[in-house]
C-alpha positions in Angstrom: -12.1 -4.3 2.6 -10.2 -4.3 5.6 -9.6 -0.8 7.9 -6.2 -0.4 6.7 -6.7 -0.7 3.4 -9.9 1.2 3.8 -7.6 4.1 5.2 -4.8 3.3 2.2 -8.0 4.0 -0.3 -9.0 6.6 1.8 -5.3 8.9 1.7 -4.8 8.2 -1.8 -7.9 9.9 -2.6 -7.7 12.2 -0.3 -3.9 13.4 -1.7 -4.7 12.9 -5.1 -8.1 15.4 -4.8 -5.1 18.2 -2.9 -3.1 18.0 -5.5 -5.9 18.7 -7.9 -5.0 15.4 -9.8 -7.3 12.7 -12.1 -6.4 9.1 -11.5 -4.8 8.7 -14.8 -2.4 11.6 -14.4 -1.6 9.9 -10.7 -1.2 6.9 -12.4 1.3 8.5 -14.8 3.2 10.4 -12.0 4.1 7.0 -10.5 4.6 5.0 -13.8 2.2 2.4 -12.8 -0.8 2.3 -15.1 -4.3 3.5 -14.9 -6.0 0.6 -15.1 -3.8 -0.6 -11.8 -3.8 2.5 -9.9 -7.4 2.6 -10.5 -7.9 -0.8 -8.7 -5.6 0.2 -6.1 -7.7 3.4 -5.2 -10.9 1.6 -5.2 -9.8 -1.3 -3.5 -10.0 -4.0 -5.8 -6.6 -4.7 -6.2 -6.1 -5.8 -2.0 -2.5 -6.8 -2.4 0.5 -4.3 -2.9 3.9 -5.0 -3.6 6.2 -2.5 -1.6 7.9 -1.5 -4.8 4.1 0.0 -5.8 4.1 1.6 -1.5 7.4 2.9 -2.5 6.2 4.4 -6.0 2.9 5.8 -4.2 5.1 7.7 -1.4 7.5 8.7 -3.8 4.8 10.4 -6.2 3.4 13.0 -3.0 6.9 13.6 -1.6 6.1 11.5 1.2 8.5 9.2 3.4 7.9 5.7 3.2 7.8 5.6 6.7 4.5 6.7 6.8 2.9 4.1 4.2 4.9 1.5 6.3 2.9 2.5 9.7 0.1 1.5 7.6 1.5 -1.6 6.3 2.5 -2.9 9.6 -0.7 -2.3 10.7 -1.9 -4.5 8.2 0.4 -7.0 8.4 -0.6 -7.3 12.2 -4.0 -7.4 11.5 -3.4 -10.2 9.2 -0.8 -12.4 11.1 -3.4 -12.9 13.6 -5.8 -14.8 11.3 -3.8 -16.9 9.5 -0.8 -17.5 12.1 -1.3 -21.1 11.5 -0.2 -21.2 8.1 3.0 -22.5 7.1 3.5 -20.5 3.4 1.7 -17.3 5.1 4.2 -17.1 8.4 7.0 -17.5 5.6 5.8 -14.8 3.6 4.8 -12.4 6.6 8.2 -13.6 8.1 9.8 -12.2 5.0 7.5 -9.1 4.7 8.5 -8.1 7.6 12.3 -8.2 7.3 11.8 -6.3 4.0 10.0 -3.6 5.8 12.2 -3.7 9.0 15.1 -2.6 5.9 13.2 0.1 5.1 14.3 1.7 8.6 
């Protein structure tokens, strides 16, 4: 598990345990399921679509500005090891727009 995602798993716990929450009652919050959400905080599940960012955010109150800070981050972190790859500039290329939307 990368640092990002490491502090990702790390906030998500961290708000869930403020707002005196279980997983599954997170989970249900954001409409995504347990099972998911579960993977998600324990960092099995490594790749999140920004619609799941968004639902996260949106369950604390937060702005998604904040979660995006973290996603560039990644997204840096990860351009730099596979910026030879054809499909993975494409999709970074395009990650990257989506999140420059987000603005």
């Amino acid at each position: 598990m990368g640092k990002t995602q490491k502090n990702l798993v790390a906030r998500l716990k961290e708000l869930r345990k403020i707002h005196h929450i279980t997983q599954e009652q997170f989970a249900e919050r954001t409409g995504i399921s347990y099972k998911y959400y579960q993977a998600v905080e324990t960092g099995v599940k490594k790749e999140l679509r920004i619609s799941t960012i968004e639902r996260l955010a949106d369950a604390y109150g937060i702005e998604v500005s904040h979660w995006k800070k973290l996603w560039t981050r990644f997204m840096d972190c990860i351009s730099k090891d596979f910026s030879s790859s054809k499909p993975f500039r494409v999709l970074y290329e395009n990650v990257t727009m989506l999140v420059g939307q987000m603005k």
